[in-house]
C-alpha positions as CSV (number, residue, x, y, z in Angstrom):
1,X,36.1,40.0,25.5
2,X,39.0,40.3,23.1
3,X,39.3,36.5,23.5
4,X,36.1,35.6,22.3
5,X,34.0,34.6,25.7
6,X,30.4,34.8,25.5
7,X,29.4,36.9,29.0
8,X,25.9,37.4,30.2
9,X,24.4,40.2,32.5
10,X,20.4,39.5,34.6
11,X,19.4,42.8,34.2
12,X,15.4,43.8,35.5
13,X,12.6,41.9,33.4
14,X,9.6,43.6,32.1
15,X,7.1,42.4,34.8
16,X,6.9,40.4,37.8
17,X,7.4,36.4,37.2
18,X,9.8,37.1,34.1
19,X,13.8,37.3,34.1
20,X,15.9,39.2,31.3
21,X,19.6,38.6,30.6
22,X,21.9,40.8,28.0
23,X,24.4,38.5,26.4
24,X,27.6,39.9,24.6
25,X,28.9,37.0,22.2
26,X,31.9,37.5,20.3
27,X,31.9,36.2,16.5
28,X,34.3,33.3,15.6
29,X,36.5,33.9,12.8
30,X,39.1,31.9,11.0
31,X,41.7,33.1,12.7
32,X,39.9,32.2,16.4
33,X,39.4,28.7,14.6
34,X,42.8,28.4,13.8
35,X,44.4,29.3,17.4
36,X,41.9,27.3,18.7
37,X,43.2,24.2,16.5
38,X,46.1,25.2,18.1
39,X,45.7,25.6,21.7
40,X,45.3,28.8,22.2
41,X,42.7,32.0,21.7
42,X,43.1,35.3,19.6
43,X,43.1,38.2,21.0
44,X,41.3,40.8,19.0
45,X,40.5,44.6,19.4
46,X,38.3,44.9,16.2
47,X,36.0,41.8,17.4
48,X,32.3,41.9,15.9
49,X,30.3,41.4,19.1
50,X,26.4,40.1,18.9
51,X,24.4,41.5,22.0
52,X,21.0,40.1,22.8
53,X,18.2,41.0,25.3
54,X,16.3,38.3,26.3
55,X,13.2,38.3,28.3
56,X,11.9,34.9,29.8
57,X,9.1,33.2,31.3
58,X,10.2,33.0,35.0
59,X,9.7,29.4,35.7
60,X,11.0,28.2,32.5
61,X,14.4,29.6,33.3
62,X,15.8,26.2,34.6
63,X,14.0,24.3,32.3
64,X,14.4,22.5,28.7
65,X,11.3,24.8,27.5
66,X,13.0,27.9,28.6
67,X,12.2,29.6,24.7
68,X,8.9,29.1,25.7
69,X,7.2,32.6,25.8
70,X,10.5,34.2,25.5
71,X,11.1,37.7,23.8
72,X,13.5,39.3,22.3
73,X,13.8,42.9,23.6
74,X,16.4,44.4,21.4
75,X,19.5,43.0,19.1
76,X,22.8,44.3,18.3
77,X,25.8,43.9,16.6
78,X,29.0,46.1,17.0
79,X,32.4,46.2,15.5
80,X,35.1,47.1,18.3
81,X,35.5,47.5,21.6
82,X,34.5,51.3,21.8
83,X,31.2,50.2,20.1
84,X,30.5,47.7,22.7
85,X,31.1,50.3,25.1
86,X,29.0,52.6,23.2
87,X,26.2,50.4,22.8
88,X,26.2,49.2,26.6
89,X,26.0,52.8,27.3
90,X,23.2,53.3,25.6
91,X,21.1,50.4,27.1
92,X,22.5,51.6,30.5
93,X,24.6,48.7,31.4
94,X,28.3,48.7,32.6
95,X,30.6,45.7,31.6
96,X,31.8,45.0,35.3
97,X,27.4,43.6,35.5
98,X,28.9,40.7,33.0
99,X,29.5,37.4,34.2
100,X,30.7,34.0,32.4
101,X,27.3,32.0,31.5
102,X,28.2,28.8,33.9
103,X,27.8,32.2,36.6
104,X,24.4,33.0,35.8
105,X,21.3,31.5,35.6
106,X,20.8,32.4,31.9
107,X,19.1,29.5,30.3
108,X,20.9,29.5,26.8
């Protein structure tokens, strides 16, 4: 996370025929613009992290249209590690359910 990789967890949807992801994305600064220029990423302890819970339209996961019918459950954003942790706590989620996007079948 302290290199600024967006990670996704499929965590249980609301009802049957829907599926729900949690997605941690670390904010781009200047200075993650910069090492990228460069060729390399910035670590970064204080990173503001955006977490999003998405629930979806079953079917439409796979799809173009996959917005369709989609709801946001609940939005964060944290400063820091120990407030990612704290807030993944709180929705009762462990970082080791995270997986890189291209792992998942989350449609964003």
């Amino acid at each position: 996370m302290r290199l600024g990789q967006r990670l996704v967890a499929e965590v249980p949807a609301s009802r049957p025929g829907r599926r729900a992801f949690v997605d941690i994305t670390p904010l781009t600064t200047s200075g993650d613009v910069q090492a990228r220029r460069e060729g390399w990423k910035r670590a970064d302890r204080a990173r503001t992290f955006r977490l999003q819970h998405w629930d979806y339209d079953g079917e439409r996961v796979a799809g173009f249209d996959y917005d369709v019918g989609a709801v946001l459950v609940r939005a964060a954003t944290v400063v820091g590690e120990a407030a990612l942790a704290g807030t993944l706590g709180a929705w009762r989620l462990r970082p080791e359910q995270f997986l890189f996007p291209w792992r998942t079948d989350d449609p964003r």
